[in-house]
PAZA-272676 format. One record per residue (C-alpha): x, y, z; chain; residue number from 1. Coordinates in Angstrom, 3 decimals, always signed. Example, Ala and Ser with C-alpha at 12.3 -4.5 7.8 and 13.67 -1.06 7.14 Angstrom:
BEGIN
+----------+----------+----------+-----+-----+
:     east :    north :       up : mol : seq :
+----------+----------+----------+-----+-----+
:  +12.300 :   -4.500 :   +7.800 :   A :   1 :
:  +13.670 :   -1.060 :   +7.140 :   A :   2 :
+----------+----------+----------+-----+-----+
//
This chain:
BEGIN
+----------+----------+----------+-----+-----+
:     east :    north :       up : mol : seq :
+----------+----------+----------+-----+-----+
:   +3.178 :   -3.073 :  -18.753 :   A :   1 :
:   +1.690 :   -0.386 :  -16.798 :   A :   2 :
:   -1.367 :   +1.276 :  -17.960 :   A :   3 :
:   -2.602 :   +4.242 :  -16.560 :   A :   4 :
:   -5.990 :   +6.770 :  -16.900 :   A :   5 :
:   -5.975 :  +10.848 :  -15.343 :   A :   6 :
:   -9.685 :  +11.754 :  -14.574 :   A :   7 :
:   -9.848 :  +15.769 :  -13.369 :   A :   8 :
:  -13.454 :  +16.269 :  -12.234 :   A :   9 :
:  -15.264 :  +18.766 :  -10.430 :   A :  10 :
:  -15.945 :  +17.786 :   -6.930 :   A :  11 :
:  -19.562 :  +16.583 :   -7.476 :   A :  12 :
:  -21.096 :  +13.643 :   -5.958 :   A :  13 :
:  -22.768 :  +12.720 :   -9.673 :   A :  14 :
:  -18.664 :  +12.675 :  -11.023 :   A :  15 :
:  -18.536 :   +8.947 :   -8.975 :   A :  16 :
:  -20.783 :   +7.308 :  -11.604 :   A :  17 :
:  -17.721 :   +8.540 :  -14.510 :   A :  18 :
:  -14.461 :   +6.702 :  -12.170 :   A :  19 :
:  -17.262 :   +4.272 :  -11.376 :   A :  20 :
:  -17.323 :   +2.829 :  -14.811 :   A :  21 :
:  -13.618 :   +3.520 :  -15.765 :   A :  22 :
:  -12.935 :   +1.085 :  -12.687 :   A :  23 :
:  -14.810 :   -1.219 :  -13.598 :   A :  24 :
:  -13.474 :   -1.442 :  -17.552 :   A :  25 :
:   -9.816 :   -1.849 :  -15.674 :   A :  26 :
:  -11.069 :   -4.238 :  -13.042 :   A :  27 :
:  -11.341 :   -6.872 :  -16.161 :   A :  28 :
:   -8.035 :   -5.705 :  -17.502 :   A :  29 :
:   -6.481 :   -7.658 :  -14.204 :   A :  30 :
:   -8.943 :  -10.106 :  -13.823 :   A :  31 :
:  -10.414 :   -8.942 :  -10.743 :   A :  32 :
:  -13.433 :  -10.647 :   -9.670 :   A :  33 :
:  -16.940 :   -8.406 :   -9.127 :   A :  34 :
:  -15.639 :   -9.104 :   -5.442 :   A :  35 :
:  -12.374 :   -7.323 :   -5.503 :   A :  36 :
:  -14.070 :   -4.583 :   -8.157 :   A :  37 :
:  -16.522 :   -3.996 :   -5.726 :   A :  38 :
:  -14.025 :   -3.140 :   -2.675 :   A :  39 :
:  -12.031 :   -1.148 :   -4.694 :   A :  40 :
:  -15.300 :   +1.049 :   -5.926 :   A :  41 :
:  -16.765 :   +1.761 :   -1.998 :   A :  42 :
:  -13.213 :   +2.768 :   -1.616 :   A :  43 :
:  -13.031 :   +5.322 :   -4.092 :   A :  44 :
:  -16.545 :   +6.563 :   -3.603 :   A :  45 :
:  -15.697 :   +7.203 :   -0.181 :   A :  46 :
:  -12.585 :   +9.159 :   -0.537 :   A :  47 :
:  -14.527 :  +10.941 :   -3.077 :   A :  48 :
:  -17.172 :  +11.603 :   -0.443 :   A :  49 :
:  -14.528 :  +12.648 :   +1.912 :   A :  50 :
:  -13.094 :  +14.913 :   -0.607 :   A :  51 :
:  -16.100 :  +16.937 :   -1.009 :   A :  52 :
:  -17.442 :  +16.978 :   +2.519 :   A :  53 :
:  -13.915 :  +18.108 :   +4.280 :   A :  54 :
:  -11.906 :  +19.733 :   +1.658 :   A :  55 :
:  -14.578 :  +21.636 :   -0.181 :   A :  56 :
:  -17.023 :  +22.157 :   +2.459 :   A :  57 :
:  -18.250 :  +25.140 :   +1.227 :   A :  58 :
:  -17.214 :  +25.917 :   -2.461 :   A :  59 :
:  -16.481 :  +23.538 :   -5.634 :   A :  60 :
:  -13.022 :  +22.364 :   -6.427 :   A :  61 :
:  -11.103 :  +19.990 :   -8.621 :   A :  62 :
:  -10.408 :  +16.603 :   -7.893 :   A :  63 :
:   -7.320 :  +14.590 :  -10.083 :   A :  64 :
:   -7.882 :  +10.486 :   -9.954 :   A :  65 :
:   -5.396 :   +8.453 :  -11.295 :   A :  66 :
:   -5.797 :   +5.120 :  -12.043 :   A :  67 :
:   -2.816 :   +3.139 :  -12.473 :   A :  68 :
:   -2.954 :   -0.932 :  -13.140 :   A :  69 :
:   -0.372 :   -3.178 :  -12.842 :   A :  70 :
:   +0.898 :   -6.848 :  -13.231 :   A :  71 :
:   -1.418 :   -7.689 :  -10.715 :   A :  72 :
:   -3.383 :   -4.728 :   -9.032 :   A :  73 :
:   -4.837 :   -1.386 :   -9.472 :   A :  74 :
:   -3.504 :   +1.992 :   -7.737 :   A :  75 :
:   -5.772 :   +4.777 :   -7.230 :   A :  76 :
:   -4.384 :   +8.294 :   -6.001 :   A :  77 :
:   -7.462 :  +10.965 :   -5.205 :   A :  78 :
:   -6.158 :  +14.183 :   -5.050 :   A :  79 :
:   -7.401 :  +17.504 :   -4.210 :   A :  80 :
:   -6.072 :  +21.317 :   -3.453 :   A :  81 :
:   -8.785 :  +21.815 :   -0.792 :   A :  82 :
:   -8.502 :  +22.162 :   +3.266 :   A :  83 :
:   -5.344 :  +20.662 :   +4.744 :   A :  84 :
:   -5.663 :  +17.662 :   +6.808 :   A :  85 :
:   -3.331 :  +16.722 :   +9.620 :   A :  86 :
:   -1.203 :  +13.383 :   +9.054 :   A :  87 :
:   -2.144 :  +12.767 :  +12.439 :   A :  88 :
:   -5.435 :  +12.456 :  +12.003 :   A :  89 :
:   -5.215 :   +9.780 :   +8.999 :   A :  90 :
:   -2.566 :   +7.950 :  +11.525 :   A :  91 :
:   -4.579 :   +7.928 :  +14.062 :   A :  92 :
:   -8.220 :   +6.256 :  +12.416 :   A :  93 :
:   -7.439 :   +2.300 :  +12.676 :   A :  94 :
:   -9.228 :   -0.230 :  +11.307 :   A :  95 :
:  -12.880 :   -0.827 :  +12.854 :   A :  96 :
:  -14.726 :   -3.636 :  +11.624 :   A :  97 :
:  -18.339 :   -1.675 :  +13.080 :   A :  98 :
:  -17.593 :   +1.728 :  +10.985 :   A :  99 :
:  -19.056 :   +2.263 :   +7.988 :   A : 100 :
:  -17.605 :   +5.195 :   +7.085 :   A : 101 :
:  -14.579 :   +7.077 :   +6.977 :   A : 102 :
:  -10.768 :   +5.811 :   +6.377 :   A : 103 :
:  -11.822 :   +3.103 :   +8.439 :   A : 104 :
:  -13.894 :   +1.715 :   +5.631 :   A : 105 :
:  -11.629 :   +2.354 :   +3.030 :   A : 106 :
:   -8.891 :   +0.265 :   +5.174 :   A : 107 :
:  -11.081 :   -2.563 :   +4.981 :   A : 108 :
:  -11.607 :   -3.107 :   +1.135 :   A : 109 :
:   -7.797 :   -2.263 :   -0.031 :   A : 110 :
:   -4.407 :   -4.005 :   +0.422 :   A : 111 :
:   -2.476 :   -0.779 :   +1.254 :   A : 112 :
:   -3.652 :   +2.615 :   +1.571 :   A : 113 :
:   -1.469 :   +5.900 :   +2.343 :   A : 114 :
:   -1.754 :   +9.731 :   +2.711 :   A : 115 :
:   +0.269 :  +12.421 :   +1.550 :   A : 116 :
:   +0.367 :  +16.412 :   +2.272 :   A : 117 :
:   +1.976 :  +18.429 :   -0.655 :   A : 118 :
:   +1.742 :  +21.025 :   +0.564 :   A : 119 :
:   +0.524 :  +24.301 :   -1.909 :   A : 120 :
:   +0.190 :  +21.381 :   -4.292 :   A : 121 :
:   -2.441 :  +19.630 :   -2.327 :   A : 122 :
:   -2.280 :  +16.009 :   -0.552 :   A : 123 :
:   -3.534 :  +12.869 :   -2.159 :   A : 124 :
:   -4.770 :   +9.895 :   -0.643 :   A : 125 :
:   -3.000 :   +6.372 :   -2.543 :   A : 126 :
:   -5.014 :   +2.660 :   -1.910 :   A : 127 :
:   -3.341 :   -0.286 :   -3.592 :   A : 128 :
:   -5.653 :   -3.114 :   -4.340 :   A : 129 :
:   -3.952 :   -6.577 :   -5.372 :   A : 130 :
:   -5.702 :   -9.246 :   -6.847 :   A : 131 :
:   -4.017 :  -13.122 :   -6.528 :   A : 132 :
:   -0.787 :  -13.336 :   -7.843 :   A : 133 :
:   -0.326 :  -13.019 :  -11.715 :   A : 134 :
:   +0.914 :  -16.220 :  -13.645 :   A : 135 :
:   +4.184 :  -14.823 :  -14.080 :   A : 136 :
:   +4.595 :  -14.926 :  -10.647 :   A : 137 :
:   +3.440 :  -17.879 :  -10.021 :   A : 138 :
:   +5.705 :  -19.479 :  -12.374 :   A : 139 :
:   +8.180 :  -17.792 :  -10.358 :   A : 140 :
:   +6.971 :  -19.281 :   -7.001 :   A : 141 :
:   +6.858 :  -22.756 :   -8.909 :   A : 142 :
:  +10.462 :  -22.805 :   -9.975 :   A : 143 :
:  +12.006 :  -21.701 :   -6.704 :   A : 144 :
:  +10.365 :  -23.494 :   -4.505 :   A : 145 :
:   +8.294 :  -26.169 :   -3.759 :   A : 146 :
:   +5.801 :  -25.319 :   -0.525 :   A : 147 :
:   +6.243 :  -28.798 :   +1.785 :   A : 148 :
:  +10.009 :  -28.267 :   +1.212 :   A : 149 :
:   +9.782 :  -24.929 :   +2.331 :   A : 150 :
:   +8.000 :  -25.175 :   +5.383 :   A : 151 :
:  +10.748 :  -27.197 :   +6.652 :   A : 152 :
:  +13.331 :  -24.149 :   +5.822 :   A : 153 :
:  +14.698 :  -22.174 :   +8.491 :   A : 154 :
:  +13.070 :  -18.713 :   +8.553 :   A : 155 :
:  +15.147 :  -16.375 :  +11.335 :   A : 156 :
:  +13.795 :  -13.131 :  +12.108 :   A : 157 :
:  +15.885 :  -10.682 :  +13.211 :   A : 158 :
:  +16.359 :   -6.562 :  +13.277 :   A : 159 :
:  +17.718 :   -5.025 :   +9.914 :   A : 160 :
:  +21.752 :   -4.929 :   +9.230 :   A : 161 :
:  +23.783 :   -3.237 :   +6.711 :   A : 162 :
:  +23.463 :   -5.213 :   +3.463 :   A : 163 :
:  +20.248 :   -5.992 :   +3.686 :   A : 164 :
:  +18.712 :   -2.933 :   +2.098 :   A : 165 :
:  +18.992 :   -4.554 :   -1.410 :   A : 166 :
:  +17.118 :   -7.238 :   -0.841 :   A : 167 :
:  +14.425 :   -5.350 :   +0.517 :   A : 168 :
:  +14.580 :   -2.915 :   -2.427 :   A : 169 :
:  +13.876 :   -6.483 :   -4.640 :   A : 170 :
:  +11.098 :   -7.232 :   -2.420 :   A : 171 :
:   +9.563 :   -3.960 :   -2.969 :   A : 172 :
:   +9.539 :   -4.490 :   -6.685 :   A : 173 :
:   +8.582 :   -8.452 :   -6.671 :   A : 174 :
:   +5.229 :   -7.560 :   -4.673 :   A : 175 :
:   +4.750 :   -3.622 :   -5.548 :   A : 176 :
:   +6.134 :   -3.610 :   -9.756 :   A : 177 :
:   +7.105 :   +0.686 :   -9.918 :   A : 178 :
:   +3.036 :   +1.307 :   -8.001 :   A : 179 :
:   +4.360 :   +1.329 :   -4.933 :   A : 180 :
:   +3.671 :   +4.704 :   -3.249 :   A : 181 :
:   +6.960 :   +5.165 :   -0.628 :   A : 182 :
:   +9.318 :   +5.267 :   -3.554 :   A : 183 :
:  +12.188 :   +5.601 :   -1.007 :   A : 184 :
:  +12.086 :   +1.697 :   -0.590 :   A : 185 :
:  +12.810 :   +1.644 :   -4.023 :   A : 186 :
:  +16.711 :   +2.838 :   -3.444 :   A : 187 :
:  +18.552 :   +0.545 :   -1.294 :   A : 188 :
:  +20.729 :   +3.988 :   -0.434 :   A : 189 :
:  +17.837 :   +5.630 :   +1.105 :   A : 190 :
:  +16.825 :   +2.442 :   +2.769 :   A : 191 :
:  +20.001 :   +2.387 :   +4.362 :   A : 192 :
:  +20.651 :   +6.212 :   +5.507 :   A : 193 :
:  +16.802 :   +6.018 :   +6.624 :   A : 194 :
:  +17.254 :   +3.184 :   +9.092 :   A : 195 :
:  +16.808 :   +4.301 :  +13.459 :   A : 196 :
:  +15.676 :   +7.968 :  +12.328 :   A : 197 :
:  +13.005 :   +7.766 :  +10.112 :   A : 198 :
:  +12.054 :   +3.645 :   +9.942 :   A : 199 :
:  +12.499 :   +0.888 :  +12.389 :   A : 200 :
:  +13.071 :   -2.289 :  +10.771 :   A : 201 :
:  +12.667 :   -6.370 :  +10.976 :   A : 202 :
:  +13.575 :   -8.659 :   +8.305 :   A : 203 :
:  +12.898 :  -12.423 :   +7.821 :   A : 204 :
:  +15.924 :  -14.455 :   +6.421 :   A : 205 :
:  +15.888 :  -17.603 :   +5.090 :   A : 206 :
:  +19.219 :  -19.565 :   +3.080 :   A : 207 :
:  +21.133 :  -15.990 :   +3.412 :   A : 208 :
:  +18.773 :  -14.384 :   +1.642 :   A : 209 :
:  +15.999 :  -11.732 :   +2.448 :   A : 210 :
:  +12.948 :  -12.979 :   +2.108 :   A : 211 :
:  +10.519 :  -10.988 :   +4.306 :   A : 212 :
:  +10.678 :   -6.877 :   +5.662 :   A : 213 :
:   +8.017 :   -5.676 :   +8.468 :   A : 214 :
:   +9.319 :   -1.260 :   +9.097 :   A : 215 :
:   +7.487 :   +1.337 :  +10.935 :   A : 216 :
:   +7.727 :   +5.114 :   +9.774 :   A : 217 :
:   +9.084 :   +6.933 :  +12.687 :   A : 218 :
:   +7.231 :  +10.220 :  +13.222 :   A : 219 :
:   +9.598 :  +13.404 :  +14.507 :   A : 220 :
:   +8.798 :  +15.142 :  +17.243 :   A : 221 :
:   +6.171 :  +12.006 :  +18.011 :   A : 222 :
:   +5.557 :   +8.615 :  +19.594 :   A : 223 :
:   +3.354 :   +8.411 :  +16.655 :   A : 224 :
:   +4.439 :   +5.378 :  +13.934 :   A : 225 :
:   +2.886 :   +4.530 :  +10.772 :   A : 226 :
:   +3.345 :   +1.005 :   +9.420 :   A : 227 :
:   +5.898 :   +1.986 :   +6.397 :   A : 228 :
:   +6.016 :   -1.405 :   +4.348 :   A : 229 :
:   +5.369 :   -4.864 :   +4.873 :   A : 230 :
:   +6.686 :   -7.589 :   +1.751 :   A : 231 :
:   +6.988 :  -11.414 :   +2.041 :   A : 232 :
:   +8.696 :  -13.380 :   -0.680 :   A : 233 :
:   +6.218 :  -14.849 :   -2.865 :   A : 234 :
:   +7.650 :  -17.971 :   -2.038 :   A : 235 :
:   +7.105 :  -17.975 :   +1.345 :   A : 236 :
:   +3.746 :  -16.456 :   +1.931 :   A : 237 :
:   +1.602 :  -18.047 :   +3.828 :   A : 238 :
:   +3.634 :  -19.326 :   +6.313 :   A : 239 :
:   +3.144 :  -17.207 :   +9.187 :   A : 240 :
:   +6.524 :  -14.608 :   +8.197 :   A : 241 :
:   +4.388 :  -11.337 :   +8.542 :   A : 242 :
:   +3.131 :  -12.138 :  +11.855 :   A : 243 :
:   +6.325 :  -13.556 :  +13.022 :   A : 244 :
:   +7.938 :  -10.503 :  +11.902 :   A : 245 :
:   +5.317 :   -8.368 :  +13.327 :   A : 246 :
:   +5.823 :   -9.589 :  +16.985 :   A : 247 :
:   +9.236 :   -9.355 :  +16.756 :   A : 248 :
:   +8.831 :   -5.733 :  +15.564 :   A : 249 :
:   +6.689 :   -4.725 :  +18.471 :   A : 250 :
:   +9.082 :   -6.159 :  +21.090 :   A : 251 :
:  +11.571 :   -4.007 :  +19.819 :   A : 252 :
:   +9.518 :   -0.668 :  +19.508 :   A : 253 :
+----------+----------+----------+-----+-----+
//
């Protein structure tokens, strides 16, 4: 069951001490240790920084946080109505272990983290922070398969064909629940039609069935791509599928 909290503050730096403590209440509600708490709150304080310092530079505004937790994780979207920013320039900041500041940082203490323009209604900045996986899930792992025997599975990687897009709309939902944030992976329709214009897929395959999906969001008018969504079977993590489908994705791009 999905729970969720909507704090609308004014952009003040004392506000952080109010989401502060409401994270930290829902950080117990999925067992998250004070070490995953703690990412997810130097996270949030800096986007909340970054709020206030680029979109509001010289007046106060309104910033919406919503805090959303889930089987097991917490989403957090920080949104504002203040100066546009550029997708480009959110694209372009990678991860840099040295920074201490910026999206850089907030890369480093979050699973997933995503930006969106709106336009007249705003943009809002989405990080995903998962915590290990819930028992349910485990269960899950437990019943279909057992890890030696799967090591010794066949695992093909290979670029994306028609029929697959339903099995990566199931992985979607087996990692993600509803939180995750490109909702278009959510309809294997979309997945299809989408596929060479707007994302560049590799899936892993293993007994004819999908088991892992590595896509890059193709920008228009740009040599510009964003990495779109990357899910591994519960079943099969840890055996090297993401980076296998990673390569194979880069040799084709």
């Amino acid at each position: 069951m999905k729970n969720s909290i909507t704090l609308t503050l004014p952009s003040d730096p004392d506000n952080y001490m109010i989401v502060s403590a409401v994270i930290v209440s829902l950080c117990k509600k999925v067992k998250f240790d004070k070490y995953h708490c703690s990412d997810l709150r130097k996270a949030v304080k800096q986007l909340m920084d970054n709020t206030i310092t680029h979109a509001y530079p010289d007046r106060e505004g309104i910033i919406m946080i919503s805090i959303t937790t889930f089987s097991h994780g917490i989403r957090i979207d920080v949104r504002d109505w203040g100066v546009p920013m550029a997708k480009s320039k959110f694209v372009s900041a990678t991860s840099n272990e040295t920074k201490k500041t910026g999206f850089d940082l907030v890369r480093r203490h979050v699973n997933d983290f995503h930006y969106k323009n709106l336009g007249k209604e705003g943009k809002v900045f989405t990080i995903i922070k998962r915590t290990a996986l819930s028992l349910s899930t485990r269960e899950l792992v437990k019943k279909r398969s057992n890890p030696a025997k799967t090591r010794n599975l066949d695992i093909r990687i290979r670029e994306f064909q028609k029929g697959d897009e339903e099995g990566i709309a199931r992985l979607v939902y087996q990692n993600y629940g509803l939180s995750f944030v490109k909702e278009d992976f959510y309809y294997p329709r979309k997945i299809l039609q989408n596929q060479g214009e707007k994302i560049l897929s590799i899936v892993a395959e293993s007994e004819d069935e999908i088991i892992g999906h590595f896509a890059l969001l193709l920008m228009p008018d740009s040599n510009i791509a964003e990495v779109g969504v990357v899910v591994v079977d519960p079943g099969y993590q840890g055996l090297g599928v993401m980076k296998k489908m990673f390569t194979a994705l880069i040799d084709k791009a």
